[in-house]
C-alpha positions, 0 to 999 in steps of 0.5 A, spaced: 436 477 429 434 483 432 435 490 430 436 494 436 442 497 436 443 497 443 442 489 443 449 486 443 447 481 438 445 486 433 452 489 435 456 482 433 454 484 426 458 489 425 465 487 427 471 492 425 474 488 419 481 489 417 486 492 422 482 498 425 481 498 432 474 495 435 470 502 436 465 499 442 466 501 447 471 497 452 466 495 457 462 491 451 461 485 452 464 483 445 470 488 445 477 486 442 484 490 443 487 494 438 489 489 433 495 493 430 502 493 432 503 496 438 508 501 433 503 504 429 502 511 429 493 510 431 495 504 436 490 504 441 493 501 448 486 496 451 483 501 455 480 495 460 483 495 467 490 491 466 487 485 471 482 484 467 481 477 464 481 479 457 486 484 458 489 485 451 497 486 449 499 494 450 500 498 456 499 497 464 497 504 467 504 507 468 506 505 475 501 498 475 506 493 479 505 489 472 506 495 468 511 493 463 515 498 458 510 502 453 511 497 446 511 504 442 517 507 439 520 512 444 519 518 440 511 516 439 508 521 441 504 517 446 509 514 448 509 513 456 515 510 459 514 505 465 517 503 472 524 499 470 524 491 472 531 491 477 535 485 479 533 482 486 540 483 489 538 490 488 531 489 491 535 485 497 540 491 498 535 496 498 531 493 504 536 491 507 538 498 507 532 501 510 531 495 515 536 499 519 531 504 520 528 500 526 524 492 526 519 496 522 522 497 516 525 490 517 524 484 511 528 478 511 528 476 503 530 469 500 526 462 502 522 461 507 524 455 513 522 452 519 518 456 523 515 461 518 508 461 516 505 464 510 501 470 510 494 467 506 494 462 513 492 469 516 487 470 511 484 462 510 485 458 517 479 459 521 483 458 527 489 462 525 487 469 527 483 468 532 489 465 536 493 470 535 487 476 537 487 471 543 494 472 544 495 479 544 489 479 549 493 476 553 500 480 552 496 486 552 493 484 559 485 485 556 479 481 555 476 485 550 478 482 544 476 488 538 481 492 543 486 487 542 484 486 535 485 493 532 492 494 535 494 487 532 491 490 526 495 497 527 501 493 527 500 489 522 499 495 518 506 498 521 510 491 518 507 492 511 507 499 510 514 501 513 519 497 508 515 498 502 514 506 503 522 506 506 525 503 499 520 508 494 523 513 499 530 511 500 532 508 493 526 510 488 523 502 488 516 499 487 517 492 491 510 488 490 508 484 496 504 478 496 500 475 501 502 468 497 511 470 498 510 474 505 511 469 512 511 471 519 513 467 524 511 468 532 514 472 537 512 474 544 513 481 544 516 486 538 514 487 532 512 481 528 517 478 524 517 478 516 521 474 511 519 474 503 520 470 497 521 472 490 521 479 491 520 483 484 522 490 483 521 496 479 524 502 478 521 508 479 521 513 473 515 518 476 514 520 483 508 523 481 505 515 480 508 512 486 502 512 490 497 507 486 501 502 486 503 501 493 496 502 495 494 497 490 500 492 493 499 494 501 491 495 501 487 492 496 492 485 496 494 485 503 490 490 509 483 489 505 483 482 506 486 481 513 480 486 515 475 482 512 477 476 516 478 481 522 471 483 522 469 475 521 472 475 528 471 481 532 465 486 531 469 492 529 467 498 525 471 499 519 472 505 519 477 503 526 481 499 522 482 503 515 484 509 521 490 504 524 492 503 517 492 511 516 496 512 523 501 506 521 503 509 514 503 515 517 508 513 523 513 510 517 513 517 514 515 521 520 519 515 522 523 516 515 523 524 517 527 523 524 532 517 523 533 520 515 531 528 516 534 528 508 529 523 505 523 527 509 521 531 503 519 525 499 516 521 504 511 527 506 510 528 499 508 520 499 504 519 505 499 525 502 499 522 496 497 515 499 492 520 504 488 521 500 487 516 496 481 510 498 480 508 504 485 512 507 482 518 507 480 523 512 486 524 516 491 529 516 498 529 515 499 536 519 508 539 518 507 545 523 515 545 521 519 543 515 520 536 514 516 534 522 510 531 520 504 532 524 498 526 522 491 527 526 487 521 525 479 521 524 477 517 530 482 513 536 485 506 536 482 504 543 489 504 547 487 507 552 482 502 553 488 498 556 491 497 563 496 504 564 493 505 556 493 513 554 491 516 548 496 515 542 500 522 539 495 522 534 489 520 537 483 525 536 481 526 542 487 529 545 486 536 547 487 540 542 491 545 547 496 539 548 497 538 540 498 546 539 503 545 544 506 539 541 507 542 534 510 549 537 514 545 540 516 542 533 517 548 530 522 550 536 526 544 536 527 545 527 529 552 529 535 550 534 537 545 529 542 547 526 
C-alpha cells in the first residue's frame, strides 16, 4: 500500500468511522454521503449532481424536476424548501388553460392512441427525421434540405418550449417533459400536434429558480438531442439551431405578452433568465415599452432563402433603421392603450 496521499487506495484507509460525514471530496472515487439522519443539526446534504448514479439521500437542488421536500425540519437553518408535487388533474387543468393561447401552447394529456408516435422515434429511427425534413421541404417549395431542416427545427422548439413556459408563467407549475411520454402525430400543415402520458408536476415556491429546471427538461432532455440527430442528417451550424431555439422561446414569451398583457412581467422575467443560460445565449430580449418585448437573435433562420421568404421580425439582418421604427411604434401603441 502506498503512502501517497494522493493515491485513492492510501485514502481507503482512513475511512470516516462512526456517523461523521465522509471529508473527501465529493468527486473522489470512494466518497460516501453524509450518513446521519437528514435532522441532524450537521447533516450535510450529498453534494454530487442529483443524476449521478451514487447519488445519495438529501436534497435535490431546489427546482430540479426530481427535487423532493428538504427531509430537515422546517426551522433547520439550512432548511430550503422545494417545488411541491401536485395532482395530474391540476396539471391537466392548467395546460388546458394555456392551450388556448393559440396551437402552440396546446398539449393533449392522457394515452396515446392510433396515430401517435413517439417522440424517441425522431431521435432513434434512422429514416424518421429525414422523412420528415424531406416533407417540410416539399411544403416549403425547397430543395435545400438545412433550410428545411432548421425552420422544422424552430418549430419543434415552438411546440416544446410554449406549454411548458405557459403553465410556470400562468399558474406557477413546473411540468417535466419527457421524450420517452410526449408523441407527435403528423400533419400537413399548422403546428405539429403533441400529446403526453404521464405528466408530473411541481409547485412552484420560488420564481427566482425556475429557469434550470425548465432548461434541463426542454434543452438537455429533448432539443439537445434532436439537434444531435438533426446534424447527422443535414450539415447545419449549430450555432443555427440553438438560435432558433432562442427565437421559439422568445415567441412563447411575447406570444403570452399579447394575448395575456397581466402575465407579461413574469414571462419576461423567465425568458431572460432562460437567455441566458447555456446554449441559448447571445440574443437580446429587448422592451423598448412595458410589457412589449422585443428579441434580436444572433444570427438568421434562412427563411428568406425560401420561394416569397423574407426576413423574420427578429432576424439579425434587418436593417437596424426598420427595427428603430419597430420599437417606436411599440411604444406608441402602450401609449394609446388605455
Amino acid at each position: 500500500m502506498t503512502d501517497d496521499p494522493a493515491d485513492p487506495a492510501a485514502e481507503s484507509d482512513n475511512l470516516p468511522t462512526g456517523r461523521e460525514p465522509d471529508p473527501r471530496p465529493a468527486h473522489h472515487p470512494g466518497y460516501k454521503p453524509d450518513p446521519r439522519p437528514a435532522h441532524h443539526p450537521g447533516y450535510k446534504p450529498d453534494p454530487r449532481p442529483a443524476r449521478h448514479p451514487e447519488h445519495g439521500p438529501g436534497p435535490r437542488p431546489t427546482g430540479h424536476p426530481e427535487h423532493g421536500p428538504d427531509p430537515r425540519p422546517t426551522g433547520h437553518p439550512g432548511h430550503e424548501p422545494g417545488p411541491r408535487p401536485v395532482g395530474s388533474r391540476l396539471v391537466e387543468d392548467a395546460l388546458a388553460d394555456v392551450s388556448e393561447i393559440n396551437a402552440y401552447f396546446e398539449l393533449e394529456t392522457g394515452p396515446a392512441g392510433p396515430g401517435w408516435r413517439p417522440l424517441t422515434g425522431l431521435l432513434t429511427d434512422a429514416g424518421a427525421l429525414p422523412d420528415m425534413i424531406s416533407e417540410v421541404a416539399g411544403r416549403l417549395g425547397t430543395t435545400e434540405t438545412r433550410v428545411a431542416a432548421s425552420i422544422l427545427f424552430q418549430g419543434l422548439a415552438a411546440r416544446l418550449w410554449s406549454p411548458v413556459v405557459g403553465v410556470a408563467v400562468a399558474h406557477g407549475l413546473l411540468v417535466g417533459l419527457s421524450s420517452a411520454h410526449v408523441f407527435w402525430r403528423p400533419v400537413s400543415t399548422g403546428p405539429l400536434p403533441l400529446r403526453a402520458a404521464g405528466l408530473t408536476g411541481w409547485e412552484i415556491t420560488d420564481p427566482g429558480r425556475v429557469a434550470g429546471p425548465l432548461y434541463r427538461s426542454v434543452v438537455t432532455e429533448l432539443l439537445e438531442p434532436l439537434a444531435r440527430v438533426v446534424q447527422e442528417v443535414v450539415k447545419i451550424a449549430p450555432g443555427l439551431l440553438w438560435d432558433n431555439a432562442a427565437s421559439a422561446l422568445a415567441g412563447a414569451v411575447g406570444t403570452i405578452a399579447r394575448q395575456r398583457p397581466e402575465l407579461a412581467g413574469r414571462a419576461i422575467t423567465l425568458g431572460r433568465e432562460l437567455l441566458s443560460r447555456g446554449v441559448l445565449k447571445g440574443g437580446e430580449l429587448a422592451e423598448p415599452a412595458p410589457g412589449r418585448p422585443f428579441f434580436v437573435r444572433r444570427g438568421c433562420c434562412l427563411y428568406y432563402r425560401l420561394p416569397g421568404g423574407g426576413k423574420c421580425g427578429d432576424c439579425a439582418l434587418i436593417d437596424p433603421r426598420i427595427r428603430h421604427e419597430q420599437w417606436a411604434q411599440a411604444v406608441r401603441d402602450a401609449r394609446e392603450t388605455p
